[in-house]
N, C-alpha and C positions, 0 to 999 in steps of 0.2 A: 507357821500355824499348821503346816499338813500334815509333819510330824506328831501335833497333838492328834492326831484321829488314825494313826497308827495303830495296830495290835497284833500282838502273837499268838494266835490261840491257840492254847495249851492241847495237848493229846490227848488228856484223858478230862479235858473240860466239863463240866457240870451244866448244862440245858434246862432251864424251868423255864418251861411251855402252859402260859392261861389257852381256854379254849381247847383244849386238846382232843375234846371228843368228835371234833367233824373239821368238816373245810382244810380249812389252810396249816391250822393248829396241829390237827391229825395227821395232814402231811409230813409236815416238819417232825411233830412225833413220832412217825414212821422211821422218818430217815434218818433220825439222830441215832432211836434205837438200833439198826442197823451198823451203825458203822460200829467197829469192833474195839475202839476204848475210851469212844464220847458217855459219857453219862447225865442219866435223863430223871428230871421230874415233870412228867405230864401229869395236870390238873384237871379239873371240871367238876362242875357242880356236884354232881353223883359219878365219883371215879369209880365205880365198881364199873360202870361202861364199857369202862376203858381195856377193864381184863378180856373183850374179845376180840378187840382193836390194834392192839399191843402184846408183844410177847412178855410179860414181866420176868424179873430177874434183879439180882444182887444191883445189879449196873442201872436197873430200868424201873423206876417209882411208880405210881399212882398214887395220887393226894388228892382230897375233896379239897372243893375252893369255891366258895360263895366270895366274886368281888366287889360285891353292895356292900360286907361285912366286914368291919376294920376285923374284928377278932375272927374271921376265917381267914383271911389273910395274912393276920400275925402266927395263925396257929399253921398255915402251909410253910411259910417260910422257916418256923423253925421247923418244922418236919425234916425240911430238906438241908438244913444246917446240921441236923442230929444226924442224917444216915450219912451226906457227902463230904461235912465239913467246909463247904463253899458253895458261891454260885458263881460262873464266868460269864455266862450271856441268859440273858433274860429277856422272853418274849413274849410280850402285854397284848396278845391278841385275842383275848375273851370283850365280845361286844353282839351287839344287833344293832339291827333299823327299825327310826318308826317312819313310816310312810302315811303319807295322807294329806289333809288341808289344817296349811299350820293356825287359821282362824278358830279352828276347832278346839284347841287348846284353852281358849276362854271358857271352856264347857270345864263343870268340875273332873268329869274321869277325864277327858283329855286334858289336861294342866299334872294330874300324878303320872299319866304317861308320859308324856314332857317331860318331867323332873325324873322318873324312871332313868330314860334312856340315858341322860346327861350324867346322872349317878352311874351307871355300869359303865359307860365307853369312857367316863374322864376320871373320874377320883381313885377306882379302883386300879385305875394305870398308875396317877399319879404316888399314891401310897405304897406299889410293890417298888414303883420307879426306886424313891427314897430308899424304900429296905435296902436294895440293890446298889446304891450308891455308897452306904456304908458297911455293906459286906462285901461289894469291893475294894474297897480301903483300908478295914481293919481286922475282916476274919482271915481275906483270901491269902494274905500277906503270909500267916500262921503255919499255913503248909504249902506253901509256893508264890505261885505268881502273884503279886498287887496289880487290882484294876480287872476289868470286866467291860463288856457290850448290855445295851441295851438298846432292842427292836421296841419302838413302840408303832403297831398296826393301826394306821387311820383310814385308807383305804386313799384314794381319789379324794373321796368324799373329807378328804381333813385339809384339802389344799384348795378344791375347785367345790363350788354349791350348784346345788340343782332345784328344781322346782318341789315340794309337796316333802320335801327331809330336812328342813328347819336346821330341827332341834338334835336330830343325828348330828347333823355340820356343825351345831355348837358345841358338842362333845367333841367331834373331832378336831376341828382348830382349836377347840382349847387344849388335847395334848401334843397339837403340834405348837403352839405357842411355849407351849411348858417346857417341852424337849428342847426348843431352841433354847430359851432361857436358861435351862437350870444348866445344860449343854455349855453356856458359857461361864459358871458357877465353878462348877469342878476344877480344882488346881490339876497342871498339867501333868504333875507328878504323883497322882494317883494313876493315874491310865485309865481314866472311866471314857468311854466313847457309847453316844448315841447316835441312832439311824431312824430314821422315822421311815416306815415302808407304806405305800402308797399303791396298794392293787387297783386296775381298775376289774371290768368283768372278766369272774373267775366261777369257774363252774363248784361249788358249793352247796348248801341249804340253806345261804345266805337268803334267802329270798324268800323260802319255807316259815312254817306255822313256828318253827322254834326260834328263828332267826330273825324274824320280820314280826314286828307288830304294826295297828293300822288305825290312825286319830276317824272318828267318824265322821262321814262325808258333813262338808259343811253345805249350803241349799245355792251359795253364793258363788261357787263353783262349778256345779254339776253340767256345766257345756261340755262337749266332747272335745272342746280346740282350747279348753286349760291347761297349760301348763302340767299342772300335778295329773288330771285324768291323759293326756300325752304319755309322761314318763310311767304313771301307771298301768297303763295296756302295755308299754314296751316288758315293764316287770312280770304281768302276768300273763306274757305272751311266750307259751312253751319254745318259739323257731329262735327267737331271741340270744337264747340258751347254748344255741349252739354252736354258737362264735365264743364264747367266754373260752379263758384261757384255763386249761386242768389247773387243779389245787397244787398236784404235786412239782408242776414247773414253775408255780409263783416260788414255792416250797423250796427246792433247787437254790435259786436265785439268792433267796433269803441266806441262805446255811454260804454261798456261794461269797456272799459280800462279806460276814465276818470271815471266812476261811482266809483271803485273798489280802486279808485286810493288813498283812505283815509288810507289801510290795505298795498296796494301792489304796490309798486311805480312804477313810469308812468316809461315805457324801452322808450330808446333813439327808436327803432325800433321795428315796428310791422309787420313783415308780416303777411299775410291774406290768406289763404288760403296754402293744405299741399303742393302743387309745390313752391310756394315762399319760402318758408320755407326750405324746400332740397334745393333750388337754392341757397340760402343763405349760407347755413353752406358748402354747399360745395363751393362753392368762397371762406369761408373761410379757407377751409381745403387749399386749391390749392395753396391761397398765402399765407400761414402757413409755406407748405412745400417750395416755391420758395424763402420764405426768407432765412430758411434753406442751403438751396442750394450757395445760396447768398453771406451768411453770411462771411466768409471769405474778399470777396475783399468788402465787404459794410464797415468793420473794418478797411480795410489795408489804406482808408484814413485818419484815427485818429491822431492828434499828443498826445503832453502829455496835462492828464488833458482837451482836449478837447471834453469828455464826461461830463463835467457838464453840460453843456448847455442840453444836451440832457436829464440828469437825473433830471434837474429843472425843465421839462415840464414833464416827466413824474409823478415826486411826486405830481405835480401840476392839472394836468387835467387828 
């Protein structure tokens, strides 16, 4: 199986970057542009942005991209089929938060903010994902390599939940449910390989007016020792800020795991930073031990033999 998540990436590979106007997106669009025969399509809502951000050129795109919009999305990805002729890695990192008290969401504006969020951070992944899966398979073949990476960005927040971000966490575990699935969809002999990356705090405007929206206070919550008003003060606490890890060293990391990825196979997950990383292994230690605990009446529904099922998915995936 590790040979499946293997990859070569090509020298003059083709980069389509969602999000590319700020944070992390920006980063990585920095660095790709930079290097001397990667080639780039950075996206963002209003790419004109991007021309102060980026140096353009022949090697280096700007593409608008609305990812609420099946048809901005069809219309960026041929964009970037008509100038490069391919794409080898693809990076679905266009998202926000909504922050707040998820009761709130029975309110009518809060219920379309809720459906918002969950539309931008999952379908608009899950829809470039698919482009991506078959223009690594049957364009990229045309003029070279067969097969391609795809990064999909869930932060922390698509593996571990936190108090007063619901509905962000449903967005994200749903493209990390997806990425694992469809992850095991792909015949081996296309070369498609997914990575799901997992920042935790990274200095950004992840947290700013363009980045962050906010459900309104519910009356049911408003103690100081909630949960969501907790993690709240921590987000609108400037000192906070200045532990997070720079955009361009998540940046690094990212470009660093496909680069690498010919010796050391692509992980299903990447956290980013040393907080994501303890958050992680301990979620995993916790329901380690609860299955533990569990275990017992998890069994005592079995009949006879009705552990193959079970052991045919596990030899399997």
């Amino acid at each position: 199986m590790a040979s499946r998540n293997q990859y070569n990436l090509p020298k003059d590979a083709v980069w389509f970057i969602t999000g590319s106007s700020s944070g992390i997106g920006l980063a990585l669009a920095q660095l790709i542009a930079s290097h001397p025969t990667h080639r780039l399509v950075a996206t963002a809502r209003n790419s004109s942005k991007l021309a102060g951000l980026l140096t353009l050129s022949e090697r280096v795109q700007a593409v608008d991209l609305d990812v609420t919009s099946e048809d901005s999305i069809d219309a960026a990805v041929n964009t970037a089929l008509s100038k490069f002729g391919r794409i080898d890695v693809l990076v679905n990192n266009a998202g926000y938060a909504l922050q707040g008290d998820t009761e709130s969401a029975l309110l009518p504006d809060g219920q379309a903010q809720a459906r918002k969020v969950v539309e931008t951070n999952f379908w608009g992944t899950a829809r470039l994902s698919l482009h991506a899966i078959r223009i690594f398979r049957d364009e990229n073949p045309k003029g070279g390599q067969q097969g391609g990476v795809v990064l999909n960005v869930t932060s922390l927040g698509g593996f571990a939940g936190f108090p007063g971000t619901a509905f962000y966490h449903a967005g994200k575990f749903a493209v990390e449910g997806f990425t694992e699935s469809i992850s095991k969809e792909v015949r081996p002999e296309w070369n498609i390989h997914f990575c799901l990356i997992e920042p935790g705090g990274t200095s950004t405007r992840f947290t700013g007016p363009d980045s962050m929206d906010w459900l309104p206070p519910h009356p049911a919550y408003a103690a100081a020792d909630s949960p969501a008003r907790v993690i709240e003060g921590y987000i609108k606490n400037p000192d906070s800020k200045k532990t997070w890890t720079p955009a361009d060293r998540v940046a690094a990391a990212m470009y660093q795991v496909v680069a690498r990825s010919k010796d050391k196979p692509l992980p299903m997950r990447l956290p980013l930073t040393e907080g994501a990383w303890q958050v992680v292994k301990a979620d995993i230690a916790a329901v380690d031990k609860e299955l533990e605990e569990v275990k017992a009446l998890s069994l005592s529904v079995e009949i006879d033999d009705a552990n193959k099922a079970g052991q045919f998915l596990i030899n399997n995936y």
